[in-house]
Biotite code that builds the C-alpha atoms (Angstrom):
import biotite.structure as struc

atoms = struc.array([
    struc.Atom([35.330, 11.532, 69.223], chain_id="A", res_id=1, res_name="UNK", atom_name="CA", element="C"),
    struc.Atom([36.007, 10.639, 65.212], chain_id="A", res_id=2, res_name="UNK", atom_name="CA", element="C"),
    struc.Atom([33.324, 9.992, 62.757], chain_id="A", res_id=3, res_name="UNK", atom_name="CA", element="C"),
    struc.Atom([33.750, 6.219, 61.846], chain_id="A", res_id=4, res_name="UNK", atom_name="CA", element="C"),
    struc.Atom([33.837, 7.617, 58.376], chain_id="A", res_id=5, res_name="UNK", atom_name="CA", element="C"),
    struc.Atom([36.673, 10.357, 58.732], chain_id="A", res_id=6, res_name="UNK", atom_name="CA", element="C"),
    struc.Atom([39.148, 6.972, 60.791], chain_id="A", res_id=7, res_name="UNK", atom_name="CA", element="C"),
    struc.Atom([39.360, 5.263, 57.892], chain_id="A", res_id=8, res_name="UNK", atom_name="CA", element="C"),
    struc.Atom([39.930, 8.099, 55.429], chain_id="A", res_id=9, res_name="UNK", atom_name="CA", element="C"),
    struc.Atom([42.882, 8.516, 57.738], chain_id="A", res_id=10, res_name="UNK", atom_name="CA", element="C"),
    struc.Atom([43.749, 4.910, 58.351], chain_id="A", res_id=11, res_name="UNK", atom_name="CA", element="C"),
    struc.Atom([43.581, 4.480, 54.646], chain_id="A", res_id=12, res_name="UNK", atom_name="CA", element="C"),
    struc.Atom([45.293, 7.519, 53.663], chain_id="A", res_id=13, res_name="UNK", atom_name="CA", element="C"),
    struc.Atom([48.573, 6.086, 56.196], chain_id="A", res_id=14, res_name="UNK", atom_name="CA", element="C"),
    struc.Atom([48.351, 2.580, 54.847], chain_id="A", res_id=15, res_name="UNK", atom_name="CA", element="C"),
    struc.Atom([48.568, 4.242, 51.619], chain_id="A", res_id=16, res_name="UNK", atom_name="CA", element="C"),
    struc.Atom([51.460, 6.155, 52.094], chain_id="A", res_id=17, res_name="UNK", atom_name="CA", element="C"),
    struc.Atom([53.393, 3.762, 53.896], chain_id="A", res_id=18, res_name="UNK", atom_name="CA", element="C"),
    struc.Atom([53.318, 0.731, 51.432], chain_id="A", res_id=19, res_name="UNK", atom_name="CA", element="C"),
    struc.Atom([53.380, 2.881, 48.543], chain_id="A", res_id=20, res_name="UNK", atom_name="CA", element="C"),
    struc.Atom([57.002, 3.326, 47.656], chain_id="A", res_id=21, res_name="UNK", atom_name="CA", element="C"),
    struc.Atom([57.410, 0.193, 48.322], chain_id="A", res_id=22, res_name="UNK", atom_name="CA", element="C"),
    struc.Atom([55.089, -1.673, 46.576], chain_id="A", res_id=23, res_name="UNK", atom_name="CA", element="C"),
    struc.Atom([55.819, 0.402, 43.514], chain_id="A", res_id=24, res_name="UNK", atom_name="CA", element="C"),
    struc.Atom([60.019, -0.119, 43.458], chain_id="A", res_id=25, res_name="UNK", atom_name="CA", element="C"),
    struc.Atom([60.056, -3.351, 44.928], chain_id="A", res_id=26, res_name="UNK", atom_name="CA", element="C"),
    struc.Atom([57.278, -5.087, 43.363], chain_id="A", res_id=27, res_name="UNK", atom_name="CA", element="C"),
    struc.Atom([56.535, -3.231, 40.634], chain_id="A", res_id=28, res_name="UNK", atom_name="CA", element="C"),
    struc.Atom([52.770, -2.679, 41.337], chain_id="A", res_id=29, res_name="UNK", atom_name="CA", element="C"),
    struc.Atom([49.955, -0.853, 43.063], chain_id="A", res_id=30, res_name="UNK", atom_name="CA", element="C"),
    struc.Atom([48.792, -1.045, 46.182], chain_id="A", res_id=31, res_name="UNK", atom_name="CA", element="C"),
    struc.Atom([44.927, 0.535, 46.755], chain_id="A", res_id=32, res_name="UNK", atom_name="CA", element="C"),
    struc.Atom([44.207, -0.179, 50.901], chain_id="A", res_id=33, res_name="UNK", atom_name="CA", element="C"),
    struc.Atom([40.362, -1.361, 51.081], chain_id="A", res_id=34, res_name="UNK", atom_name="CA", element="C"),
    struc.Atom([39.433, 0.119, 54.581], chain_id="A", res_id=35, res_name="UNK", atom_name="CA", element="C"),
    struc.Atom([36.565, -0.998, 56.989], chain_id="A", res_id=36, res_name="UNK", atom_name="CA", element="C"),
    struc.Atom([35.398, 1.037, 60.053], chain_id="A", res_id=37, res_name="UNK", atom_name="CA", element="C"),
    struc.Atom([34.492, -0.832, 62.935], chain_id="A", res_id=38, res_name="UNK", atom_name="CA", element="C"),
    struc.Atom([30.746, 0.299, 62.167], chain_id="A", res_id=39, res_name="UNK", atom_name="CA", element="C"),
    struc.Atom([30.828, -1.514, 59.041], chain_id="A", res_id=40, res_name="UNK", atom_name="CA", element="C"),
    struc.Atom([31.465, 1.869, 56.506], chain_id="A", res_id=41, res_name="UNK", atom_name="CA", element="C"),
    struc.Atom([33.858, 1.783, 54.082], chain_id="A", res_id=42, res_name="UNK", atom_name="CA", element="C"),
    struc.Atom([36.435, 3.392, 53.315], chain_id="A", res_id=43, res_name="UNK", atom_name="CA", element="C"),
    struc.Atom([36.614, 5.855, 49.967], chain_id="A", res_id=44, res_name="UNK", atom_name="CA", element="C"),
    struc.Atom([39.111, 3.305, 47.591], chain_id="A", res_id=45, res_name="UNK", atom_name="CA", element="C"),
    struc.Atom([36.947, 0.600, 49.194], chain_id="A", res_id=46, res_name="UNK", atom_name="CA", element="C"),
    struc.Atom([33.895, 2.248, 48.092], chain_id="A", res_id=47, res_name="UNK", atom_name="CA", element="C"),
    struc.Atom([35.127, 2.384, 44.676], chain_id="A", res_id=48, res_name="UNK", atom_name="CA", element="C"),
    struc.Atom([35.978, -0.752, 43.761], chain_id="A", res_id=49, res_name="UNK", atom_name="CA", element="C"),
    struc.Atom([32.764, -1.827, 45.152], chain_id="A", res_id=50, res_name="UNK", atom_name="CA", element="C"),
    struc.Atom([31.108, 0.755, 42.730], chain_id="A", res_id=51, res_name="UNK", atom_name="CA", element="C"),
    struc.Atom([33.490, -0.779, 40.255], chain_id="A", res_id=52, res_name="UNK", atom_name="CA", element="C"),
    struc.Atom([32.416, -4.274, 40.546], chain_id="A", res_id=53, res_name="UNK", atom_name="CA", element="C"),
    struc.Atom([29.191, -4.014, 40.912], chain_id="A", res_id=54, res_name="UNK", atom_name="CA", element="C"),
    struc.Atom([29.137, -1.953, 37.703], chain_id="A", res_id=55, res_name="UNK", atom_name="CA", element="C"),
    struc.Atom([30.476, -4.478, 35.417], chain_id="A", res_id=56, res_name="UNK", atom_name="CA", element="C"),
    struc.Atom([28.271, -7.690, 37.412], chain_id="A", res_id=57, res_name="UNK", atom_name="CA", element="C"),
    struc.Atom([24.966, -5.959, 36.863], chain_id="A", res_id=58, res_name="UNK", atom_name="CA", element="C"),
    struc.Atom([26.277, -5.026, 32.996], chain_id="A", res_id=59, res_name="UNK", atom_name="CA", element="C"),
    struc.Atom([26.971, -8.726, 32.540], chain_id="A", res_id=60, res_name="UNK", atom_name="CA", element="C"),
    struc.Atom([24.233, -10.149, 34.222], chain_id="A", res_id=61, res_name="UNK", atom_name="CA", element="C"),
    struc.Atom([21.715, -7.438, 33.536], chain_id="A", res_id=62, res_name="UNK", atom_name="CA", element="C"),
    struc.Atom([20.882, -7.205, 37.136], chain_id="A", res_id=63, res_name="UNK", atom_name="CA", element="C"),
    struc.Atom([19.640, -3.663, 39.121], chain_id="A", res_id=64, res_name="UNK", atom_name="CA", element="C"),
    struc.Atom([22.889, -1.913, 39.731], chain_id="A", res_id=65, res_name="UNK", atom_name="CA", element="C"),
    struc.Atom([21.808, -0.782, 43.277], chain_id="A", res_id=66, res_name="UNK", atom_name="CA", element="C"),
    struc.Atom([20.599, -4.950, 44.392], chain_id="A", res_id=67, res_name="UNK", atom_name="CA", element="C"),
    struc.Atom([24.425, -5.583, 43.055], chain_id="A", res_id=68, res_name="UNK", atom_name="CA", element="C"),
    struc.Atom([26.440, -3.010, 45.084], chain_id="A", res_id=69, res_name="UNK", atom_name="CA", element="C"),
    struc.Atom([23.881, -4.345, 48.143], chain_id="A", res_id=70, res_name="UNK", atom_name="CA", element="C"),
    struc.Atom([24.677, -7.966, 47.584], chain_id="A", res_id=71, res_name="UNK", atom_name="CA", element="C"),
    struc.Atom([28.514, -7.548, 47.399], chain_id="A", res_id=72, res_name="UNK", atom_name="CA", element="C"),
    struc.Atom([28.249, -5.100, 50.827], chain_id="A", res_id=73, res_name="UNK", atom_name="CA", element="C"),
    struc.Atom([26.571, -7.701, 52.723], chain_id="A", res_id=74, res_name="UNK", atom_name="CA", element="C"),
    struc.Atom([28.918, -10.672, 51.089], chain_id="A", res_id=75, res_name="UNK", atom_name="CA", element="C"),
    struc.Atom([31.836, -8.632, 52.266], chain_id="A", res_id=76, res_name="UNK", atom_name="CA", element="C"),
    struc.Atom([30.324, -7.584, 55.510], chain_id="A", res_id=77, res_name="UNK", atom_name="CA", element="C"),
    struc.Atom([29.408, -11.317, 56.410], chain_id="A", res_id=78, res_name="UNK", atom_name="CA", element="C"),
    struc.Atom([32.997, -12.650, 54.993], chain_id="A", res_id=79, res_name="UNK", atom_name="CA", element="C"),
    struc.Atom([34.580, -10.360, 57.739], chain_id="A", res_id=80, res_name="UNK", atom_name="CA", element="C"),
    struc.Atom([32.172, -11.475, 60.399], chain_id="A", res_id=81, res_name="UNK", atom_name="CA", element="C"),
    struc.Atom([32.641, -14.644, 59.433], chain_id="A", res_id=82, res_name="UNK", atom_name="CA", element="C"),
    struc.Atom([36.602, -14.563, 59.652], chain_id="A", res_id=83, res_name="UNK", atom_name="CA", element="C"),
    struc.Atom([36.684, -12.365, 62.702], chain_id="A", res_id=84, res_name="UNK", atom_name="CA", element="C"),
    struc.Atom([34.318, -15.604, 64.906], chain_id="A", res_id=85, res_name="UNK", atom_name="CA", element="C"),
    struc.Atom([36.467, -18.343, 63.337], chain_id="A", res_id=86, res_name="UNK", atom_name="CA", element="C"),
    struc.Atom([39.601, -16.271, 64.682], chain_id="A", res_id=87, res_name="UNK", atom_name="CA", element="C"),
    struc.Atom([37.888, -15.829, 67.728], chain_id="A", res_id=88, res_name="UNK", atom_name="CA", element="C"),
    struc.Atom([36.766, -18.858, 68.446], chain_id="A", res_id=89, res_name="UNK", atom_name="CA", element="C"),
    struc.Atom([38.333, -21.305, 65.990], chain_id="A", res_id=90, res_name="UNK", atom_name="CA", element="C"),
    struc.Atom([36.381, -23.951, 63.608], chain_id="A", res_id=91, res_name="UNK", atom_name="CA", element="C"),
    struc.Atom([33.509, -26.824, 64.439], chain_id="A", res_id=92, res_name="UNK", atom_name="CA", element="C"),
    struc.Atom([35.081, -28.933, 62.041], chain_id="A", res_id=93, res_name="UNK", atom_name="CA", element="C"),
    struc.Atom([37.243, -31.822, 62.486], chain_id="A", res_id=94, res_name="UNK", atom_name="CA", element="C"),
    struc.Atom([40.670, -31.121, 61.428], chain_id="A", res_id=95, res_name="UNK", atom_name="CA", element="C"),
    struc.Atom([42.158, -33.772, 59.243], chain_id="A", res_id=96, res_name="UNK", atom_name="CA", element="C"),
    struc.Atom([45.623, -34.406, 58.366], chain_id="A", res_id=97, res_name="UNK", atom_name="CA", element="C"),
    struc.Atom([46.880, -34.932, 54.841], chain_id="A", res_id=98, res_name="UNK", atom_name="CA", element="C"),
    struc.Atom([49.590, -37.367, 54.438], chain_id="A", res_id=99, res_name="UNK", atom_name="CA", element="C"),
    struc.Atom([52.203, -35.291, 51.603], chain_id="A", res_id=100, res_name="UNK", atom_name="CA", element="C"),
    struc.Atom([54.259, -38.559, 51.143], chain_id="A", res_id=101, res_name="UNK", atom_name="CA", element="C"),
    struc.Atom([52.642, -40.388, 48.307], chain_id="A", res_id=102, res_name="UNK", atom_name="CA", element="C"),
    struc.Atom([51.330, -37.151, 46.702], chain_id="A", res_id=103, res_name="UNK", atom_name="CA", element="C"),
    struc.Atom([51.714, -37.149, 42.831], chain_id="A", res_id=104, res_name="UNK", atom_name="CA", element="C"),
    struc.Atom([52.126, -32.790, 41.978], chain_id="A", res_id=105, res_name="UNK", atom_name="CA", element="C"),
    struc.Atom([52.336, -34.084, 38.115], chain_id="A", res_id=106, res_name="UNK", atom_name="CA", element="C"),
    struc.Atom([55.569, -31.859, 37.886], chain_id="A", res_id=107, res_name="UNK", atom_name="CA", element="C"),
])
C-alpha cells in the first residue's frame, strides 16, 4: 500500500508530463496539475499555489498567514465535497428553462 501523499506526487508528475508538450506547442501556455489525494492531501504544485495565494491575501488584507492558507484548504476541500454530492446525487433546486429567443447579447 501507497502513502496518499507519494499517489499524487505520481499522479501529478504523469498529468504533468502528458499535457505538457502539448499545452506548450499547441496553446502556447503552462499547464501546473493541482492534485488531491482521496484523503484530502495535496499534492506538491497544489501546495504551492496555495502557499502562493495565501501569501499575497494575508499581505493585502493583513490577515495571519497561517488562518489564510487554513481558510483557502477548507474552501477548496468543501468546493470538492460539494461538487462530488451534487454529481452524485444531482441538485434540490428547481431547474428552470431560459427562453434564448428574445435575448438582446448587445452585440
Amino acid at each position: 500500500m501507497q502513502h496518499p501523499d507519494s499517489e499524487a506526487q505520481d499522479n501529478s508528475a504523469k498529468s504533468e508530463l502528458a499535457y505538457h508538450r502539448r499545452i506548450v506547442e499547441v496553446e502556447k501556455g503552462a499547464f501546473t496539475p493541482l492534485v488531491m489525494s482521496t484523503v484530502g492531501t495535496f499534492g506538491p504544485e497544489m501546495t504551492r499555489v496555495i502557499q502562493r495565494a495565501a501569501g499575497l491575501i494575508s499581505k493585502r488584507k493583513s490577515a495571519n498567514y497561517g488562518e489564510t492558507v487554513a481558510v483557502i484548504r477548507q474552501k477548496l476541500r468543501f468546493g470538492i465535497l460539494r461538487s462530488t454530492l451534487m454529481a452524485l446525487r444531482g441538485t434540490r433546486r428547481k431547474i428552470t428553462v431560459t427562453n434564448m429567443t428574445n435575448f438582446d447579447f448587445n452585440l
